[in-house]
Every structure is written in structure tokens, then in C-alpha cells.
C-alpha angles and dihedrals in degrees: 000000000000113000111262088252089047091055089048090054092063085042092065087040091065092046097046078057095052102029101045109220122157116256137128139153098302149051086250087072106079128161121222105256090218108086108224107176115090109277083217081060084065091200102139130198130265115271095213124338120230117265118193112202125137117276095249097042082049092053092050098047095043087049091050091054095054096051108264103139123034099327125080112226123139080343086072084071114017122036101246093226117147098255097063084046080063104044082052087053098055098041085049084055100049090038084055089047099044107030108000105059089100112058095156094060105166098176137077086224087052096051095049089045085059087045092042085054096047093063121090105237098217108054088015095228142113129271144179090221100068090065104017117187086021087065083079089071105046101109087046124098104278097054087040081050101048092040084041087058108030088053107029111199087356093064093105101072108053094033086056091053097038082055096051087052109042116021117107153246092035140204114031099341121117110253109229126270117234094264098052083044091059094055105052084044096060092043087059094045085054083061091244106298116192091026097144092050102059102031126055128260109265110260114258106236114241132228106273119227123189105239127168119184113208082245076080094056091032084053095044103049081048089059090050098075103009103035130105088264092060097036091050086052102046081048086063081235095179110235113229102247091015094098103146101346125157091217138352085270089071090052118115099016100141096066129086127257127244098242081061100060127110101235095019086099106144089022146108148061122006098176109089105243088015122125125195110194132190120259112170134347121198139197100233127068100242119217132241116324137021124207140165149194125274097255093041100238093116119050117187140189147145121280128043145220092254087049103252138071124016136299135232115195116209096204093186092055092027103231149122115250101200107220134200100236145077124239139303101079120184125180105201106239101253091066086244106127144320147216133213121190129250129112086004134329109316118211122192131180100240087238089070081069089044092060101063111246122196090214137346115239091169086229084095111113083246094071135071123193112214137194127216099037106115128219116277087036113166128202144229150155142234096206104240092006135065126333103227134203127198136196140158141137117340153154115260111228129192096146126154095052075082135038100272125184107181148041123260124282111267086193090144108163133224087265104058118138136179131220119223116188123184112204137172138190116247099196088276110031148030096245118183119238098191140328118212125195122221125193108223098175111211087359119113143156091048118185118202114218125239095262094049083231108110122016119194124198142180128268136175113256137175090266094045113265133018132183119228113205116206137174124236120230111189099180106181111248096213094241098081091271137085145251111221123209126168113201113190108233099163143019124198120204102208134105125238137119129252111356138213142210128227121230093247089045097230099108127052110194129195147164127257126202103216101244130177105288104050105084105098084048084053092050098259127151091223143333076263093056102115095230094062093039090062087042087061101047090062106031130227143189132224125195117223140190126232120200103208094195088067111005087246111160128203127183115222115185124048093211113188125205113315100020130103114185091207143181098015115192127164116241100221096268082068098248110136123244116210134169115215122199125201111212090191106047098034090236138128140194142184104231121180121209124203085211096134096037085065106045080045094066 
């Protein structure tokens, strides 16, 4: 009996008979995206058309496509290792069996019950993921077709935004035509033969040894007098909860503990003589990333109150400031200005945020839209110089709103790269002075310091993850431009998801999901003990501290079932910004911990 994708395949072969729709067996046969024929005609499109190369010659070319070989493609942002092929295969296959078994749908009721499916149920959003390598194909005719007839004259809107979401490849990479489409999609059908011949082997991790250079101690006593903590504060940049406090310890007083909250039960400080207190809670599940300025006041993320774009919170008016965008936002350290992500990289000047806006619609003469910045770009700052973004490959993560178990891939692959952009503002606009390219090979998720002087990322290791730790040197190439070069000057061997950087650039902080083997780091008698299992069965996250003078880790949070303490950043004072999500509950708060202030002292 032919395997189910197989039988799909001739499925689609039936349709592309009966719907029309361009195809073939190359990149050259492309479909226009527009649907011309009558939606009352209900003929749709073909999904994808049948393509009949040999399986090898199929391999190549689909391989090709994705940006195994000289040019960059889905390879820009995620390394292309078997294993992630994989993981593709397996989400194309769930998103077929859950959204995608009708692909004639004639019916309005039929269409919205495709859309209802592709959203996730418990953010109600788009994305890729739910139908993984189909997500190549969401701004072609079929999709146009499906939003054309579930919505009728309306269709415009959410297409627009589904495609925003979920088309790929992203950033300044051309989408696939139809044609090239067709054949990564077959590929795909065929369940990936020849997989081994035309992508590397995975690396095999290698055994991870803590290792510090003196450039990390030489480049932390430089921060302490000349780095963005101690140049905020000589600026007499007011510190959102600081209003008439003695030190940055007093900060924050007025709000609750967490001990002290009504759903915060199994959870708090783990630090002994730390607090976390509660800053803010909201209504929405945000999605991916939190960040905020450099004096604490704005605190962005993906996800809103009304289920779409992305949210500022004014903590000093206490209010939600809906945003055009999508996620990753980013607020350069001198509290100068930020960007979220969404139809390009959207740079604001941070006074548009001062001045009250009702919303951001990133057309205000604050705001610049640049090419060329990939998503999960992170900031930073030379102080009287350049400001500087960075991006490369990485591992999305928007755990916590599910049960999660276990930290992001770092299946980074041999041809990693990272982006480095140097910018200015010339009194109107963000313009970019130069953008360098630099290969780093299996590293990925970097994040850039304060000061643009040292950038760390994540790498496999024997023991799971790992953090590199380079320095940056931006020699100037005498032709307005830079040479780039990233020395390693120190590894450490611990496990944990996206990381931060402190103003002063002595601590490094990060989230870790609770996995199997923590329980006897968490206090408990055995991976049997009941309480972890249960801690287990329904996931949670914890936020540590890393000193980078020693490798010293501290875990801040005691998270119980159901609750993930995620994306911490420091704000420039040193207090911790973290965003805790209650899987549970469906509820979410910003809670700040004084953790390094008191291992300062």
C-alpha cells in the first residue's frame, strides 16, 4: 500500500488537473500569485503541482532551494542539519493531517474552517511551525484563494498579516515562486530520500570545557567605569521605580512581592537576600521575547490585548501602547531609541514612546524601516561611536504557553554565519554605515553587550548547550566601513536559552526549561521524587545569573509546575527583568529581581 504522503501526492495530482495552477519540474514554472478565476466558480488552485524527478536530482535541487550550497536562503536563519530537516518533516506532516486534508475547499464555511486550524489555540496567532515546509508557500495562490473566499472583500487584511507571519523565507530573501515551491514540497512528500547525500552529517557536539581568558576581567573592570551603567547614571537618566531612592537596592519598594501574589503559589526567590517583585501583570499571552529600555520605564513584546501585533507597556502611565509589528523587540542602551520586527526592521527614536501615542503604526517621523537587519537582531552601542545590530542563525523560542521540557535547538550548522550592521542617526533617520558578515560556524542566537564590544552565542555541546564569549574588533577599513573580527576569549559550559547581558557587562543572565536531569540541582531527593515529577508533567522555567569573571552560576527564580520565569534582560540600574508565564492560569507578569545587586554588595 502506497505510503499516506504518497497518496496525497496523487491527490494533488488530481487537483493540479482540475484547478489549473502553474508548476513543473523546475524554478522556471512559476504561477501568478493573483487568482483570477471567480471565487463563485470555486475552482482553486493547485496546492502544489507534481513534479517527477528522480529522487536524487530532487534532493539536489530542493536542497539547493533551501540554501545548502553558496547562497544563503532558510540557512540565513536556521542551520539546515538533518536533524532540523527532520524536525520540518515531521511539523509538514502534522500541519497535512490537522489543517491541510481538504485542498479543494469550495465553501466560505470550509475556508474559515482551514484559517480557524492554522492558528495556534492557545496565543491565537499564526505560525510557520503548524505547517512547517508549507509555510514556504503562504503568500502563493492557494492560501490567496482560501483567505479570498473565507473572508470575501475582506480578504485583504488577514491575508496580509498571515503572510507577514508566516511566509518564508523571511527578511530580504526572495519567497519562492510556485515552481521552486513544488519541488521542496515534493521533496518533502517523498519523506526526504537521499537526505544524507546532499546535507552534512550533524556535528557531533563536543565535549564542552569551561575556559575564561584575562581579555574577560580586562574588559569588565573597563565597563565599570566606562561602561552604559555608569554613563546612564552620570546622565541622571531617571530610573523607572527609583523616585527618591538612597541606592538601586531601594528601587522598586513600593511593589509586592512575589510571595505575596494570588496565583504566585510554589514560586519566588531562590537567591538567598534576593526579592522579585511584581511590576506589572497583563491580560494577553505575549509572544516570544521581552525587552526593555535602558531605564525600565517601556516593556515590549510580541502579542496584544486585541490578539495580533505587538505591545509597549508604559509602566509609568500604566498602559499598553499597540504596536504594528510583530516580535523581537530591541531599545538601544543609551535610551535613545528601539525596533521591533514586522514588514522589515523598525526603528523608532525612544521620544516617540515619551509622547504618549495612542498606537505605533511605524509611519510616524520617529521611525525608520530598514532592510538588511534580520530577524533576532540584538542592539548595542559604542558610546560616542556607532550604534550596532547583530543577527544570524537561531532557535525560535515561545515556550511556556505549552508544556515545554527542554531548552531550544542549538543545531546551528558549519555554515553559520552572523550579521553585524553599523547605523547612525542623522538627525531623521536610522542610515547604515556598513554591515559585515562573519562565518561562526555551529554558533547561533547571538546577543551583542551594551557597550557592542563583546557578543556571546549558543553551541551544542556534549552536555547539551554551551555559551561562546567573543570579543568584537570593529577596525575601521579606511573606506567608512569595518573589518570584523571575533576572537573567543571565553566558553561556558552551562545549558539555558536566549542570554543577556548586564549594563555593566559582569553578569550574563538566561532562562532554563527544567529537563530530566535537574532534579537533584532543584533539591530534589530523585527524578522519581513526585514533586518533580509533577514538575515535569507540566514543564517550567527558571532564570539564572552567570557571573562571567568566574563562571559562577546562580539560579534566581524557584518556579513550581506550570510556570516558566522567561527572557530575562537587565534594565541599566542592574535590577532583572523577567517575564513569567503561567501555563496554567493563562497569565503572564513582568517581575524584576535585585539578584546582582546583591551579589554585588
Amino acid at each position: 500500500m502506497p505510503h499516506p504522503r504518497r497518496l496525497a501526492a496523487l491527490l494533488l495530482s488530481f487537483l493540479a488537473a482540475c484547478g489549473g495552477g502553474g508548476g513543473g519540474d523546475g524554478p522556471d514554472a512559476a504561477v501568478d500569485a493573483t487568482v483570477d478565476a471567480p471565487l463563485d466558480a470555486a475552482i482553486p488552485p493547485a496546492f502544489r503541482n507534481p513534479v517527477s524527478l528522480p529522487d536524487l536530482e530532487l534532493a539536489q535541487q530542493a536542497a539547493a532551494l533551501l540554501g545548502e550550497g553558496a547562497s544563503k536562503n532558510c540557512d540565513a536563519c536556521h542551520g539546515l542539519t538533518r536533524t532540523r530537516l527532520r524536525d520540518w518533516d515531521l511539523m509538514t506532516e502534522a500541519g497535512e493531517g490537522a489543517c491541510l486534508s481538504d485542498l479543494a475547499p469550495t465553501t466560505p464555511a470550509a475556508a474559515m474552517t482551514i484559517l480557524a486550524c492554522l492558528r495556534d489555540s492557545i496565543d491565537d496567532q499564526w505560525h510557520p511551525g503548524r505547517i512547517g515546509i508549507h509555510a514556504t508557500a503562504a503568500g502563493l495562490a492557494w492560501f490567496e484563494y482560501v483567505f479570498r473566499l473565507a473572508h470575501g472583500d475582506g480578504w485583504q487584511a488577514p491575508f496580509g498579516e498571515w503572510v507577514e507571519r508566516v511566509w518564508m523565507p523571511r527578511g530580504d530573501r526572495p519567497p519562492f515562486t510556485q515552481g521552486e515551491f513544488d519541488i521542496v514540497a515534493e521533496w518533502f512528500a517523498r519523506d526526504l530520500p537521499h537526505l544524507d547525500d546532499v546535507i552534512p552529517s550533524d556535528p557531533v557536539p563536543p565535549p564542552c570545557t569551561t575556559m575564561i581568558t584575562p581579555a574577560v576581567a580586562t574588559h569588565v573592570s573597563a565597563m565599570a567605569t566606562a561602561g552604559w551603567r555608569t554613563v546612564n547614571r552620570d546622565a541622571g537618566i531617571l530610573m523607572f521605580g527609583c523616585q527618591g531612592a538612597a541606592t538601586p537596592r531601594d528601587c522598586l519598594g513600593s511593589y509586592p512581592l512575589s510571595t505575596a501574589f494570588t496565583w504566585s503559589a510554589g514560586w519566588g526567590a531562590a537567591a538567598p537576600g534576593s526579592t522579585l517583585r511584581i511590576v506589572r501583570e497583563q491580560s494577553y499571552p505575549s509572544s516570544f521575547w521581552t525587552r526593555s529600555s535602558a531605564d525600565g520605564r517601556f516593556v515590549a513584546h510580541g502579542g496584544s490585548a486585541s490578539g495580533g501585533g505587538s505591545t509597549v507597556i508604559d509602566l509609568v502611565q500604566d498602559r499598553e501602547i499597540y504596536a504594528d509589528a510583530l516580535y523581537d523587540p530591541g531599545f538601544f542602551p543609551d535610551n535613545s531609541g528601539f525596533i521591533l520586527q514586522g514588514g522589515g526592521a523598525r526603528f523608532c527614536l525612544q521620544s516617540l514612546l515619551t509622547s504618549s501615542p495612542a498606537t505605533i503604526t511605524f509611519n510616524e517621523p520617529e521611525c525608520t524601516t530598514l532592510g538588511g537587519v534580520g530577524l533576532y537582531q540584538h542592539l548595542g552601542a559604542v558610546n560616542g561611536g556607532d550604534y550596532w545590530t547583530v543577527h544570524g542563525q537561531f532557535s525560535s523560542d515561545n515556550g511556556g504557553h505549552s508544556v515545554t521540557g527542554s531548552d531550544p535547538s542549538t543545531g546551528f550548522s558549519g555554515g553559520a554565519t552572523n550579521t553585524f550592521t553599523a547605523m547612525i542617526h542623522d538627525g531623521s533617520d536610522y542610515v547604515v554605515r556598513d554591515r559585515v558578515t562573519v562565518a561562526t560556524p555551529y554558533e547561533g542566537d547571538m546577543e551583542m553587550t551594551p557597550s557592542a564590544r563583546l557578543v556571546i552565542s549558543r553551541t551544542g555541546t556534549a552536555g547539551g548547550s554551551g555559551f561562546v564569549l567573543r570579543a568584537v574588533e570593529a577596525t575601521p577599513d579606511g573606506q567608512g566601513g569595518y573589518d570584523v573580527a571575533l576572537p573567543m576569549i571565553a566558553r561556558y559550559c552551562v545549558r539555558g536559552g536566549k542570554p543577556g547581558f548586564s549594563y555593566d557587562e559582569r553578569w550574563l543572565t538566561y532562562h532554563h526549561y527544567v529537563g530530566a536531569n535537574d532534579w537533584q540541582e532543584l533539591g530534589y531527593a530523585s527524578a522519581t521524587d513526585p514533586a518533580f515529577v509533577a514538575l515535569r508533567a507540566q514543564g517550567a522555567a527558571n532564570t539564572y545569573v552567570l557571573d562571567l569573571l568566574t563562571g559562577e552560576t546562580r539560579r534566581v527564580t524557584n518556579m513550581g509546575p506550570g510556570q516558566y520565569a522567561l527572557f530575562p534582560h537587565f534594565r541599566s540600574d542592574g535590577w532583572l527583568y523577567i517575564q513569567v508565564r503561567a501555563r496554567v492560569r493563562g497569565r503572564e507578569v513582568v517581575v524584576a529581581s535585585d539578584v546582582a545587586l546583591v551579589f554585588e554588595e
